[in-house]
N, C-alpha and C positions, 0 to 999 in steps of 0.2 A: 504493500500500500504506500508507495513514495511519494503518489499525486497529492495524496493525505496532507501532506506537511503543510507545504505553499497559501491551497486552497482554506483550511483550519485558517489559517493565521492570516491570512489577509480578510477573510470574512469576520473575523475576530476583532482586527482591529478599524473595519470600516464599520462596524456597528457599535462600537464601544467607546470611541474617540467625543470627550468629554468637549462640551463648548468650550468657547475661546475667555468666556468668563470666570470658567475654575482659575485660572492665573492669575486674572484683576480682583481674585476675593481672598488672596494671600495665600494657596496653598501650596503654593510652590516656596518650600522650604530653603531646599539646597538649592547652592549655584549649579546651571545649565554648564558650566563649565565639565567639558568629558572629563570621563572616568573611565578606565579601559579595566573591564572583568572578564576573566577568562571561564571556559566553559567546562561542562561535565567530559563530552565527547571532543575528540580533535578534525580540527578540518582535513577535508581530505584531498591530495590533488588537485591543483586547477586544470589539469586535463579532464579528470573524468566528471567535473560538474560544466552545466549545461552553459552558452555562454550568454541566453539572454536570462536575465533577472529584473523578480517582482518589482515595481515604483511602488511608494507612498507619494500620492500626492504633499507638497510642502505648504497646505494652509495650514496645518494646525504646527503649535511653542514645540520645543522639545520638552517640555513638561505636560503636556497635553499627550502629544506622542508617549511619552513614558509609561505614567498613566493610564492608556488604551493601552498598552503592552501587557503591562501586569494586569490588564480583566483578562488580556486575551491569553496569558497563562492559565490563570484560575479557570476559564470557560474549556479548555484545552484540556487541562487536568480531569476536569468532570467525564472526560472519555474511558471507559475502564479499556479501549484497545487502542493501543498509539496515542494515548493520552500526553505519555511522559515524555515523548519523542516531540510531539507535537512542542509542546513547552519548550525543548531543551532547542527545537528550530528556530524559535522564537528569540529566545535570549542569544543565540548566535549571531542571529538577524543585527541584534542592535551591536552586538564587537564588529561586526565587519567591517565598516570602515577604520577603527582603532587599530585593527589586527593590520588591515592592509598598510598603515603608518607605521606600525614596530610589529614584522617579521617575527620577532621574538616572542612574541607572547602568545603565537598560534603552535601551542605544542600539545594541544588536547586537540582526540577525532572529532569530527561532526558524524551529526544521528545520520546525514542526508546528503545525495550524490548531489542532488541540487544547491544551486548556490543561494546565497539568503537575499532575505528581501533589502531591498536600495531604498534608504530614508534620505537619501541628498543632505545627512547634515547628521551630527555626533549625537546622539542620545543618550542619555546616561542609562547604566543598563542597572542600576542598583536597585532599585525597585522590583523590579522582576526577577532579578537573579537571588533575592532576599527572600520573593513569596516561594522560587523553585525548591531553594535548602530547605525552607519548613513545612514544605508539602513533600518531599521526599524521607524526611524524619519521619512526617505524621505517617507514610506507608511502610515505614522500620526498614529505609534503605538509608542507615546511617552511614555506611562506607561509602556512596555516591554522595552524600550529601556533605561527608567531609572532607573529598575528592573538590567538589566545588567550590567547597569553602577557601581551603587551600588555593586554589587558583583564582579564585576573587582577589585575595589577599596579595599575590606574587606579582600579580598586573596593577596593583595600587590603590585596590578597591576600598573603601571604609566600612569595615564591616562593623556592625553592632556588637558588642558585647555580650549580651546577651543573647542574641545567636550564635556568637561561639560558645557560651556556657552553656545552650540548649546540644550542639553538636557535640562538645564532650560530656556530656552528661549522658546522650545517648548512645554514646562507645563505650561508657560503664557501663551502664545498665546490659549493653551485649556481652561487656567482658565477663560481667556477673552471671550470666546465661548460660557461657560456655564454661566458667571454671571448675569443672567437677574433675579430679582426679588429674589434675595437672603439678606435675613436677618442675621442681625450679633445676634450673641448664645452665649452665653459663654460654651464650651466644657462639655458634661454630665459627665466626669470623667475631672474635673475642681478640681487641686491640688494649693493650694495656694504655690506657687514656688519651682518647681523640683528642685533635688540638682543638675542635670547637661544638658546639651545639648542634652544627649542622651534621657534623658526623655521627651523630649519635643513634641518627634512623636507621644506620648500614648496620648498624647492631640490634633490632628488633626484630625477634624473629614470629610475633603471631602481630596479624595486619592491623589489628586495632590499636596495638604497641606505636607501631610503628605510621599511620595516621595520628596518632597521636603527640607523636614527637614533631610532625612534620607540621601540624595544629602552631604548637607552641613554637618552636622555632621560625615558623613564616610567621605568626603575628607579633612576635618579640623585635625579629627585624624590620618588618613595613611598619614599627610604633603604634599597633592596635591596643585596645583599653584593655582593662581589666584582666591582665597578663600573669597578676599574681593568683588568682581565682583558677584560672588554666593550669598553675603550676600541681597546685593541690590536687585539678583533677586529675592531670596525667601523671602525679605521681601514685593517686589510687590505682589508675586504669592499669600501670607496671608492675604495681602488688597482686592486684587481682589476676591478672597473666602469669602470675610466679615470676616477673622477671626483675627480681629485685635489683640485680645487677647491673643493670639500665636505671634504675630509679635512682639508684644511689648516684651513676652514673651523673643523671639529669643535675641531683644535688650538687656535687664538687663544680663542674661544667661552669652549671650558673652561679657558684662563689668565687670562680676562678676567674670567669667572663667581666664578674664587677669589678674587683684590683686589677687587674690584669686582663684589659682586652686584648682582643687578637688582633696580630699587626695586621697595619694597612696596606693592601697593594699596591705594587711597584709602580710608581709615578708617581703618588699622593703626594705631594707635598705641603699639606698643608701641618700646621707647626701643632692640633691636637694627639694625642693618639687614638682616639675614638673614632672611628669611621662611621661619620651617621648615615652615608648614605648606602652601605653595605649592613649595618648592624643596628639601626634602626635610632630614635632621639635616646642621647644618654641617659633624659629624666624618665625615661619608662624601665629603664633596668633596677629591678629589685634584689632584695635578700632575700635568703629562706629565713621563713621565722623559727622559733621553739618547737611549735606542734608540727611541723615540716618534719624535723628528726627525730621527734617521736613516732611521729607515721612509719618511717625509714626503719627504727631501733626494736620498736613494741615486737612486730612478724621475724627477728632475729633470734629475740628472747622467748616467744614462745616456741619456737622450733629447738632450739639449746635446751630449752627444758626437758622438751620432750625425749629430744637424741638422749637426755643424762641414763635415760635408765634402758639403753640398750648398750649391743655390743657392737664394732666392726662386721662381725659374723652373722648379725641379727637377721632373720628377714625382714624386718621392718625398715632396715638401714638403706639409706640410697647416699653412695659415694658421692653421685654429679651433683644433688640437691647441698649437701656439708658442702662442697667446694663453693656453690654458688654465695651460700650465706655467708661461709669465710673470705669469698673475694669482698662483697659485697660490706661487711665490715671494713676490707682492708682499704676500701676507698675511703671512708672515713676518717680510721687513723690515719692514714697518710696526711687528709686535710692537719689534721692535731696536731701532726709530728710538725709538719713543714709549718704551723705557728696560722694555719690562713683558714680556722672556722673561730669565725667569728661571732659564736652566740655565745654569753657569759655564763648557761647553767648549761652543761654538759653531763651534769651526774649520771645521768640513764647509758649515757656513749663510754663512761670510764667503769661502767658496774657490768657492762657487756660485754670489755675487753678483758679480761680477769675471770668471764663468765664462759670461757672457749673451752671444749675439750682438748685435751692435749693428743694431738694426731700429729701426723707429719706432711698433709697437704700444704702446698704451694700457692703464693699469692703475687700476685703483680701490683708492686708500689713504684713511686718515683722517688730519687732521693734530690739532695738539695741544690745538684746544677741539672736537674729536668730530665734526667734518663732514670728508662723502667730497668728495674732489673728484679727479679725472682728471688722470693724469699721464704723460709719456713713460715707460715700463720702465725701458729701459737708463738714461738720464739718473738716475732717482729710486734705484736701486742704488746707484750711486757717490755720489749725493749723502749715501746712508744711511752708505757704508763712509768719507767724508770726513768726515762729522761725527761718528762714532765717533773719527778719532781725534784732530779737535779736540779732540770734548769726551767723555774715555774717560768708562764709569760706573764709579761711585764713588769718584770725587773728592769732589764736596760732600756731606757732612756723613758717617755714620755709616751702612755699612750694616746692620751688624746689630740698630741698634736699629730700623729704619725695619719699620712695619708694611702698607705699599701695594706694589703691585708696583714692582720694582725690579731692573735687570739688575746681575750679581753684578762685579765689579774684574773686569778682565780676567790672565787667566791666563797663562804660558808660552806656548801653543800658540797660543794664540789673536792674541799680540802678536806673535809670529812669520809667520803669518796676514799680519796687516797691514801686516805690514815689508815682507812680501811683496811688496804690492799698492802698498806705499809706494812700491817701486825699480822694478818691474816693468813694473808699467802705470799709474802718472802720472807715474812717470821725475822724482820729485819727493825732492832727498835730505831738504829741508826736513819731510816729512812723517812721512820714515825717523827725521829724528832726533828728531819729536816721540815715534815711537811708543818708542825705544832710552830716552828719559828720564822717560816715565811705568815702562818697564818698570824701569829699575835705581835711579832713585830715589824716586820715587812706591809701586811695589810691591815695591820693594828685592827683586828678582829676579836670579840671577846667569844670563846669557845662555849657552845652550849651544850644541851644537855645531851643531845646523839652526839655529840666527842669522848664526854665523859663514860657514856656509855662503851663505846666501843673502845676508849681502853681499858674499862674494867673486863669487859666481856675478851676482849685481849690479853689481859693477863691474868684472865684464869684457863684458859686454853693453854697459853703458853708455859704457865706454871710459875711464872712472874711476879713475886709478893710485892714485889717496892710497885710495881706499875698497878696492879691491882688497889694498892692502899693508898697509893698517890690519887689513883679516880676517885676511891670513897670520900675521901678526907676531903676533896673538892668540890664535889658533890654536894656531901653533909656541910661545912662551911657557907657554900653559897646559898644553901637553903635554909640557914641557920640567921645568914646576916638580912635576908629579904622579910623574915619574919619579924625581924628586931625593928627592923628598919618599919614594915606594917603595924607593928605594936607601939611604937613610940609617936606613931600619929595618928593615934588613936585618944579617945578623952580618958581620963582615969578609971571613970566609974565602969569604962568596957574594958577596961585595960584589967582590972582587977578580976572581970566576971571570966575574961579567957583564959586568965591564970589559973583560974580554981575549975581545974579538969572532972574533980568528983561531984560537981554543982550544976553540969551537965546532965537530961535524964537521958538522952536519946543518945548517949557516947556509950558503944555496946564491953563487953569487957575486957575481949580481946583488944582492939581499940584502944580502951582505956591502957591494956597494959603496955603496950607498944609505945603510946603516948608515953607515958610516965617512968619510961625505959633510963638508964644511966647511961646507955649505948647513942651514941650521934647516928648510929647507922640505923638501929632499931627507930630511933624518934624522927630519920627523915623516910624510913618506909612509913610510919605514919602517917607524915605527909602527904604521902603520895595515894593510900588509901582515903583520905579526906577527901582527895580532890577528885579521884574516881566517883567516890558519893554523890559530890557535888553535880556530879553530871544528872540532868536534864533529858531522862530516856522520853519523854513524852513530846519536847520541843527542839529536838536535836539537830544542828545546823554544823558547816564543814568545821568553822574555826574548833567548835566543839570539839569534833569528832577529832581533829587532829590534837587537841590536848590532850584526849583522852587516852589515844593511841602511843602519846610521847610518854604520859605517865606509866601507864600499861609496859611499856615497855623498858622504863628505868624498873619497875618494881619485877619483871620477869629477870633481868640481867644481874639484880642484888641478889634472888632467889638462886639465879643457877650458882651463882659465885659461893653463897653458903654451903651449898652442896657442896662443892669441891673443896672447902675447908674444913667439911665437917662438919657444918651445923644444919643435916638436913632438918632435924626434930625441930626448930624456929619455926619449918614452915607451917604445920599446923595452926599457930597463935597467927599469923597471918593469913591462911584460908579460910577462917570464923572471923580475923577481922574482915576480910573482904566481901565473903558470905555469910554474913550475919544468921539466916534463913538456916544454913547446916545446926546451927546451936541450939533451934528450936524443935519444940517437940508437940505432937498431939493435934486438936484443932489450930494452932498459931502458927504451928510452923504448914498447914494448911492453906491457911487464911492468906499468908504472904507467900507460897510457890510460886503460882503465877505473875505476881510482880518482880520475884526475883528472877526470872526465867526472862523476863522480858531487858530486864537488864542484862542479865548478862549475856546475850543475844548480841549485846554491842563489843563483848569483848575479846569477841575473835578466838581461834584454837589455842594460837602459843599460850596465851593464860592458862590455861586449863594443861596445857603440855606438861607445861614446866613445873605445876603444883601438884600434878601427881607422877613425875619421874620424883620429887621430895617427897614426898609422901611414903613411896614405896621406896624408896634408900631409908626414909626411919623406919620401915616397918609397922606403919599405920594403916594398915589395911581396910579396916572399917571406915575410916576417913577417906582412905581414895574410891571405896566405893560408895558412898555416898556424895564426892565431888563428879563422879564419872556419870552416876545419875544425872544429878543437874547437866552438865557439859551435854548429854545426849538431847537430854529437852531442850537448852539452848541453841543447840543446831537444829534441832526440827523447826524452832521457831526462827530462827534467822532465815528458813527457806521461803517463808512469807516477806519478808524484806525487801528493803533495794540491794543488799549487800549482803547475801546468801555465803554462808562457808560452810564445809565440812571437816572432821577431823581429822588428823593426819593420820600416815602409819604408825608415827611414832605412839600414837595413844594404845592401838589396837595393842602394839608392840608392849606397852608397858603394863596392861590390861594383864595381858599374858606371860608377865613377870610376876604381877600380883598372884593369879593364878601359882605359878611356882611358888610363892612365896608361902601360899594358906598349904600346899600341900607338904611344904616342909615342916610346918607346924605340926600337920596331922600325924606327920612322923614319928616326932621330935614327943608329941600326945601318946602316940600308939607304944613305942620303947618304953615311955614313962607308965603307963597304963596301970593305975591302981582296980580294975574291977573290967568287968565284960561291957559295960557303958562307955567307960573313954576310948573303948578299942573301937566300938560299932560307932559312938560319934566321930572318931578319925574318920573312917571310911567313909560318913557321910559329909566330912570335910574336903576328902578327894575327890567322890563324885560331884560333890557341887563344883568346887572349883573345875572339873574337866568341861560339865554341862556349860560352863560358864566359858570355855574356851573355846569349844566348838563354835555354841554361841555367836560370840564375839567374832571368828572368822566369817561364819556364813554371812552376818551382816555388814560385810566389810565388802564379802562379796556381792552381795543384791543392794548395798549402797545406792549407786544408779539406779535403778528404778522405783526404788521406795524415792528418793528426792524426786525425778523427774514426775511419776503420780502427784507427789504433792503438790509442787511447785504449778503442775497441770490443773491442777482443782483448786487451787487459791489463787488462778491468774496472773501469778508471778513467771510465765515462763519465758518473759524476754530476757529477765536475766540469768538464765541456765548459762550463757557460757562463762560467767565469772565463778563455775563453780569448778573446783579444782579434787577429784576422786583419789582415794587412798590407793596405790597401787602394794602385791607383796614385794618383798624384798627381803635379802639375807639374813638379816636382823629378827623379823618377822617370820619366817619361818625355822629360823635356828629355836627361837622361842617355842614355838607351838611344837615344833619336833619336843623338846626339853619336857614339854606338860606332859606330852600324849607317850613319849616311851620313857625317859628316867625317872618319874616319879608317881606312876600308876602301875605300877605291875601288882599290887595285892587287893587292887578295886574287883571286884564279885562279876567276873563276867555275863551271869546271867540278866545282871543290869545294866554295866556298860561295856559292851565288848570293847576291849583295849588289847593295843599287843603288848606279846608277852615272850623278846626277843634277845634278853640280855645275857637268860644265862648259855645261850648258843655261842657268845663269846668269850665271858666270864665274869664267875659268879662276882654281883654287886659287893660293895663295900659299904660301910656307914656313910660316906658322904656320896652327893649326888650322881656324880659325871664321874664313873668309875673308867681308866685307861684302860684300852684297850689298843694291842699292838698292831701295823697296819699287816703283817704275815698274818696274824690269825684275821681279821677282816678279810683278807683275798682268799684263807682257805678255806671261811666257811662259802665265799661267792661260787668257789671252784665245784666245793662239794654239792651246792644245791644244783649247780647246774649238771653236775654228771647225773644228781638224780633223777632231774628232770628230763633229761634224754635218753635215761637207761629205765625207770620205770616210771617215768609220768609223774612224780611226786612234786609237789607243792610245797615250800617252805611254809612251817607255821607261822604263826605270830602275825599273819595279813589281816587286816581290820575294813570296814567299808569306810570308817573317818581319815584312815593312813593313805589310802586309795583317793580322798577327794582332797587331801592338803597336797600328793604328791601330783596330783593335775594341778593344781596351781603354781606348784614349783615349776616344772616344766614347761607349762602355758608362758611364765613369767621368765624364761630362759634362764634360767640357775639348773643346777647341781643338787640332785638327791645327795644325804650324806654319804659318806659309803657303807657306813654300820647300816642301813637298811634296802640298800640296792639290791640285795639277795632276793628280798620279798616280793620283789615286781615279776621274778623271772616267772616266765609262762602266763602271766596277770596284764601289765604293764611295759612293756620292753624298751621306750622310752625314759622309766624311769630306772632303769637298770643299766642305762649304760652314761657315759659321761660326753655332756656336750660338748662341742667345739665351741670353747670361748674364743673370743677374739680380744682386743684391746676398749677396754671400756670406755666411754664416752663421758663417766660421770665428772664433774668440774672438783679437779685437786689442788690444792695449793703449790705455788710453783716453787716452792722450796723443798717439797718432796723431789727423790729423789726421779729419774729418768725411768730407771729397771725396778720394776717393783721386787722387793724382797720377799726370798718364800717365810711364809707362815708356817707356826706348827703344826702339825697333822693331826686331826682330832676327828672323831669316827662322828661324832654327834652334829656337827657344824659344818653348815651351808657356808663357804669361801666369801668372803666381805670385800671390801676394798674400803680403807682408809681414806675421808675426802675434809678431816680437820683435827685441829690439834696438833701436837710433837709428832715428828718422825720417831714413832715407839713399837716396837711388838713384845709380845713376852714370851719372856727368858723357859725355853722349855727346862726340866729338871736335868735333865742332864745334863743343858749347857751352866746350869747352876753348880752342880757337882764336878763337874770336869773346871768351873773355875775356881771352887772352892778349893780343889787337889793343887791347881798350879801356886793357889797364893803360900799354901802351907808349903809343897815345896820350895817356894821363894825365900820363905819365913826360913826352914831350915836353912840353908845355901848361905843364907845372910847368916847365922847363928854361927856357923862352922867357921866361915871365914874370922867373924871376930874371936 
């Protein structure tokens, strides 16, 4: 149908051409001065179009002409067959004489062998080429539509703004369409850093990427609006493609572009260095802001999360996707290192380089005269976060006169950041105290209370008593003199009433005694339980929330700190001061559940972490299960929330330490046993505590669906993905192995079948975790299996609970122990043999060593990995014995000589 075209559109515009009065009633906005916009399709040959062409008669403006164009698009379009052709005739019609002026900008085909219609004079084609994009959008042909756009923009067209946010907005919404099971790649023509923006499309490998690059870089250079709104988009549209690499890319590019434009070609002479007429007006080149490199940092960190709890060998591992995320940071640091990112709160970018697993993949950086060269990942991170804080920026000289890119002094957050990195993971105090004295005298900063925190929580880790006591003391002081300083301007007569602690009725007793304490440390955890109080569950706002969060977390870091001194039993007087509600009994401690539930709903897992790992180190069992109650109902009820959590493994984990802990007791009961009641209450000590572990796995496991159920019927499910699932791990299932075979073997199988597999290796001892050598371990493996192929026999001691904790070991790629791999053969055969590990992904401190060191052998325990703390392991008995032999003979050797 070619006749189609011609005919359409000159009937189109002889019926549609507005009187000569629309001009004299002001609606001609713009100047009639041309405008040359390039088309969807490209012209084709002037041989094979025809050589006579339509007239327009010339009575009517070229604002009148315009105007009759764009109905006769829209009348056009109303065709569902040759509709869009027809249009696309149209709008050619008005470039043709432009195009025949600059040769250059006829580089898109025409729909039509025919030549376009003869207007005897320039029309501007903007009007019509505006209604084509958003009539091509509205039929979900956003790649023609951003095809146009682009070539609007390249011929000098003024495009609206908001036509380009409507054009990228509909290449998300397609990217979001298609991103289902896409892997992030690093680009097959993967250039270690283009010299300009423009380059950056040869790197895009899915077409929405790559219109989209070519979006923002033609309207950056023709000086179009609102360039920073396109930034944001096409850095989503790069994420949603997985192609982070390009995003990042996009980033450095456009911070590199502002200090440092690209030179001007050969001839310029003009005495700027800014080429506007190749890279568009200098005043339209922007920065990225803060929320830019969290978009960039957020999709890094949750991927590193997720890689921590697999292996190399995993199936879930994908090599090209790590490399991606590793280059894709490595453009960042590189910005860091070379001194040219320019935003002053960086802490999310320096907690994610420290947050790498330690592999040996290769990154492409630049170093400081402008060549790429190849470097180890993990290595060139730390080397970037080490010479940050040798050499902070802006020390030398001035920054705010300086006019080249330059990273801003570093801030609060950011030197707290590195304090971090300084104790944590180079275990280097040397490095702590560089970062403590650029911050308090260099940036005459007063350190607050996450400083003090993380060097207390610093050196009890590191085993550090002066750096641990130097936190407290600072701490207790500063909260000592803020209160002097609130009580001294105060009147007397309240001056008096706050001194007299016992004149209080509502100060509970715990409380009271914490208060009334001799201890600076005990009287400033008071504080901080005060202030917790203080919180406002029913009108709760962010400032709030983040006090509450600071306090919460000075008072978890004083708790773990006792523990490792030895004063777990403290914690108790602190868990009744915090939960007042555990102390009560009967209808009261009733009446107030639900109030306290809802409180502590705000205080997140680590609370509740940390108060029963103390708990269960003093041996308060009754108390931790009465805090693990509450803790359960507080997570139920935080799933109604805006800010949903669940609890970690560490709880499950510590749950089932308790568990160990009551059936030691029952033991400990049963040997003591004056009469046939303390024997039969053991037993009923054991089986509850097992019931209680089984328990406690199963719900760990159907976790997920009990929250999604809920959060489904209370209409909270927009925020299901802020919810973070307990996965197992070594820790957790060393534990539940410990419940279920070393300390139930005299539980009454007719009630709970338990295995009964120890003395196949040898008979128990009085303490728990009786040794066993790894020779006998292999010979009873050998044995079961000759029996298994010589008559079919089954090793005893197999349980249906050892059968579903050993599916979750395997499911979760760990290692059965070896003391029970016997039991799977002919059952489970997976859990009988041993996986191919690979090198683990989880995030170690970089001060451990390279080669991990072997561990001792132990038939009972699922293999760990070390990821805080001292490089420590323990000392097997033998290596004890064989050093105790050397020093006595040293001892002699020295005796004899004197």
């Amino acid at each position: 149908m070619p006749c189609l075209y011609p005919t359409t559109a000159i009937t189109a515009l002889r019926t549609l051409v507005p009187s000569a009065k629309w001009a004299q009633q002001g609606f001609l906005r713009h100047s009639t001065r041309p405008r040359v916009a390039s088309t969807l399709l490209k012209r084709t040959d002037a041989s094979t179009s025809p050589k006579k062409s339509i007239e327009i008669p010339t009575t009517y403006t070229p604002a009148q002409t315009s105007r009759a164009a764009r109905k006769a698009v829209v009348l056009a379009l109303q065709s569902p067959i040759g509709g869009v052709q027809d249009a696309l005739y149209i709008v050619n019609s008005l470039h043709q004489p432009i195009l025949k002026q600059n040769p250059q900008a006829a580089h898109l085909p025409n729909v039509s062998k025919y030549s376009g219609i003869t207007f005897n004079r320039t029309i501007n084609p903007r009007l019509a080429s505006h209604t084509l994009v958003h009539t091509l959008i509205r039929r979900n042909r956003a790649g023609h539509a951003a095809d146009l756009a682009v070539s609007m923009m390249e011929c000098g067209m003024r495009v609206r703004g908001r036509t380009l946010n409507i054009v990228m907005g509909n290449l998300e919404n397609g990217a979001k369409a298609g991103a289902k099971n896409v892997k992030a790649t690093p680009p097959p023509t993967f250039s270690p850093y283009p010299q300009s923006l423009g380059d950056l499309a040869g790197l895009a490998q899915h077409p929405t990427s790559r219109l989209a690059v070519q979006i923002f870089t033609v309207a950056r250079r023709t000086g179009q609006g609102n360039t920073s709104g396109l930034f944001g988009t096409l850095l989503a549209i790069c994420l949603i493609n997985t192609e982070i690499v390009l995003a990042c890319f996009v980033f450095a590019m456009t911070v590199k572009e502002f200090y440092h434009p690209p030179p001007c070609p050969e001839g310029d002479t003009s005495s700027s260095t800014w080429n506007t007429k190749k890279y568009g007006p200098r005043s339209l080149v922007f920065l990225p802001s803060w929320s830019n490199l969290i978009d960039l940092t957020t999709p890094m960190k949750n991927y590193f999360e997720r890689v921590a709890t697999l292996t190399t060998t995993s199936p879930r591992f994908d090599q090209d996707t790590l490399n991606a995320n590793l280059q894709a940071l490595a453009i960042l640091a590189n910005l860091l290192d070379l001194r040219q990112l320019h935003l002053p709160t960086i802490s999310s970018l320096l907690a994610l380089l420290y947050s790498t697993p330690r592999v040996d993949s290769t990154v492409w950086v630049l170093d400081g005269h402008g060549n790429s060269r190849e470097v180890i990942a993990y290595a060139y991170f730390h080397d970037v976060l080490v010479r940050l804080i040798e050499s902070p920026p802006g020390i030398r000289g001035n920054y705010k006169k300086s006019t080249r890119a330059q990273t801003p002094p570093l801030g609060l957050k950011p030197a707290n950041t590195l304090l971090h990195y300084a104790l944590r993971h180079c275990h280097s105090p040397t490095l702590g105290n560089k970062v403590l004295v650029h911050l308090t005298q260099a940036r005459k900063l007063t350190p607050d209370a996450t400083t003090y925190n993380i060097l207390l929580r610093s050196g009890t880790l590191l085993r550090d008593d002066d750096l641990a006591s130097l936190a407290v003391t600072a701490m207790t002081n500063q909260k000592e003199n803020q209160s002097q300083a609130s009580n001294r301007s105060k009147p007397n007569h309240i001056r008096k009433k706050d001194d007299d602690k016992t004149a209080d009725p509502d100060l509970k007793p715990a409380l009271q005694a914490l208060s009334r304490s001799e201890s600076k440390e005990a009287r400033y955890i008071a504080s901080l339980i005060e202030t917790v109080h203080s919180f406002n569950v029913w009108a709760p706002n962010r400032n709030r929330l983040v006090n509450l969060r600071t306090c919460l977390y000075s008072l978890t870091t004083h708790i773990m700190h006792m523990c490792s001194t030895g004063r777990p039993h403290l914690a108790k007087v602190i868990t009744f001061a915090l939960f007042p509600v555990l102390g009560l009994r009967g209808e009261e401690r009733t009446t107030h559940h639900t109030a306290a539930v809802v409180r502590a709903a705000y205080y997140g897992p680590v609370t509740f972490t940390v108060l029963l790992n103390a708990l269960i180190k003093a041996r308060l069992f009754s108390e931790a299960r009465a805090l693990y109650y509450l803790a359960s109902a507080a997570e139920e009820r935080s799933w109604v929330s805006p800010e949903p959590w669940t609890l970690g493994t560490e709880v499950y984990t510590l749950m089932l330490e308790l568990c160990a802990g009551e059936s030691t007791d029952a033991a400990h009961l049963e040997r003591n046993a004056k009469s046939q009641a303390d024997r039969i209450e053991a037993t009923e000590m054991r089986a509850k505590a097992l019931r209680m572990a089984l328990r406690q796995y199963k719900k760990m496991k159907k976790l997920r669906y009990t929250a999604s159920n809920a959060m489904r019927e209370s209409g909270n499910g927009k925020n299901w993905h802020k919810l973070t699932f307990p996965r197992p791990d070594e820790r957790l299932a060393t534990a539940l192995i410990k419940v279920l075979v070393l300390h139930f073997k005299y539980v009454d199988p007719a009630h709970l079948p338990v295995p009964d597999i120890k003395h196949r290796h040898r008979q128990p001892h009085l303490h728990t975790q009786s040794k066993i050598s790894m020779a006998s371990v292999s010979r009873t493996f050998e044995q079961t299996r000759r029996q298994l192929v010589e008559r079919g026999v089954l090793a005893e001691g197999w349980t249906e609970a050892l059968q579903f904790i050993a599916c979750g070991i395997v499911k979760a790629e760990m290692d059965v122990p070896p003391a029970l791999r016997h039991l799977f053969l002919g059952r489970y055969e997976a859990a009988a043999r041993t996986q191919g590990r690979g090198v683990p992904l989880r995030v170690v401190p970089w001060a451990y060593p390279a080669e991990r060191s072997s561990d001792a052998w132990h038939p009972w325990v699922v293999p760990s990995l070390r990821t805080r703390g001292l490089v420590t392991r323990r000392v097997t008995r033998a290596e004890t014995k064989r050093k105790r032999i050397y020093r006595l003979r040293m001892m002699r050797r020295t005796q004899r000589k004197c």
